[in-house]
N, C-alpha and C positions, 0 to 999 in steps of 0.2 A: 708444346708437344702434346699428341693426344692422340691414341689409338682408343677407334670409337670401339664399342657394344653390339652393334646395333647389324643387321646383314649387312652385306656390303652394297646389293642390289637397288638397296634404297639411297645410297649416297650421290650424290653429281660429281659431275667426271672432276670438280676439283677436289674436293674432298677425298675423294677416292684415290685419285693421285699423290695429294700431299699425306693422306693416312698411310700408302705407299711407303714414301719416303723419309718420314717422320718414322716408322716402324724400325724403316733400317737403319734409321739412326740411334736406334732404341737396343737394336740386337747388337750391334756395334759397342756400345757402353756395358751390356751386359754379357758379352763373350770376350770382347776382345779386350774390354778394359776393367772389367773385372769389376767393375760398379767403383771406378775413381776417375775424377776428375768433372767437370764441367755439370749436368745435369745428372748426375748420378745419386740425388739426392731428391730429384725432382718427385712429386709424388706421382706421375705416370712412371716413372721409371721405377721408384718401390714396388709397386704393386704388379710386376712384372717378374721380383724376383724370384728364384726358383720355381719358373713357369718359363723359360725358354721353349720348350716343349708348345707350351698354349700359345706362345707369343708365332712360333713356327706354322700352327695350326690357323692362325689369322693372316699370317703371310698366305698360305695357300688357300684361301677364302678369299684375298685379296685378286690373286693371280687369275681364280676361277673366274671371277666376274671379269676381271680384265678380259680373259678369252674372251669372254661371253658378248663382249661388248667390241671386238675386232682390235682392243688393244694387245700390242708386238711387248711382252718378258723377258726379260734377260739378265733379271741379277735373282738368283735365286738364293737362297740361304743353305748352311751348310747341316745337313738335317742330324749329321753328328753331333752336331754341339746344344740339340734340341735336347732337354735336360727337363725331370721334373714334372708336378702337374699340368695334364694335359689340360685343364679347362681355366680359365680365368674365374674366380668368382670372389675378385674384389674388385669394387666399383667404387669412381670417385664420385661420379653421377650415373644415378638409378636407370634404367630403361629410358624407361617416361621421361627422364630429365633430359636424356641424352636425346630422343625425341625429338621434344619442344625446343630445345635448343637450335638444332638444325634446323625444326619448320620456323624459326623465327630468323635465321639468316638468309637473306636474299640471296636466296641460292633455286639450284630444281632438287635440291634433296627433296625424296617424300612426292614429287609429283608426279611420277611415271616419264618424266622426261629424263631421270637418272639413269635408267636401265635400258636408253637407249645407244644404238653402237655410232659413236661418235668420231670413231678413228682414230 
């Protein structure tokens, strides 16, 4: 589980998608199950708490670029239940970590082929 730091512009379309979805499975633990059960212990999911708000604010960062990129939305979150600080600033890995870590996976994060609209 792992919602990244970093713009979303810079991500490849996997990443970008599974940060998507991995997200909503993250808001899900912290609205609807109240931080029990399964990965609610995880330390992406600590560091989320009482930041539903933030966590909202990177969903609609995710969305953005989706537009941006000619992908079709359609699960939005419930902006009610966005709760709390709006900025994230706890990290499990730094900028830079978060970074090198993408430009060292075989992926297009990082090379301008990310933020193109792929469909």
């Amino acid at each position: 589980m792992r919602v990244w730091d970093i713009n979303p512009k810079c991500l490849c379309r996997k990443h970008l998608l599974a940060e998507h979805r991995e997200l909503h499975g993250l808001w899900n633990i912290l609205t609807k199950h109240k931080g029990k059960g399964g990965y609610s212990r995880h330390p992406e999911t600590l560091r989320w708490v009482g930041k539903t708000r933030a966590l909202y604010n990177r969903h609609e960062s995710l969305v953005k670029e989706f537009s941006k990129r000619g992908y079709k939305h359609h699960t939005p979150l419930d902006k009610k239940l966005a709760k709390g600080k709006s900025r994230q600033n706890v990290f499990i890995n730094t900028l830079a970590e978060q970074k090198l870590l993408l430009k060292n996976k075989p992926c297009e994060c990082f090379t301008g082929s990310s933020s193109q609209s792929l469909g």
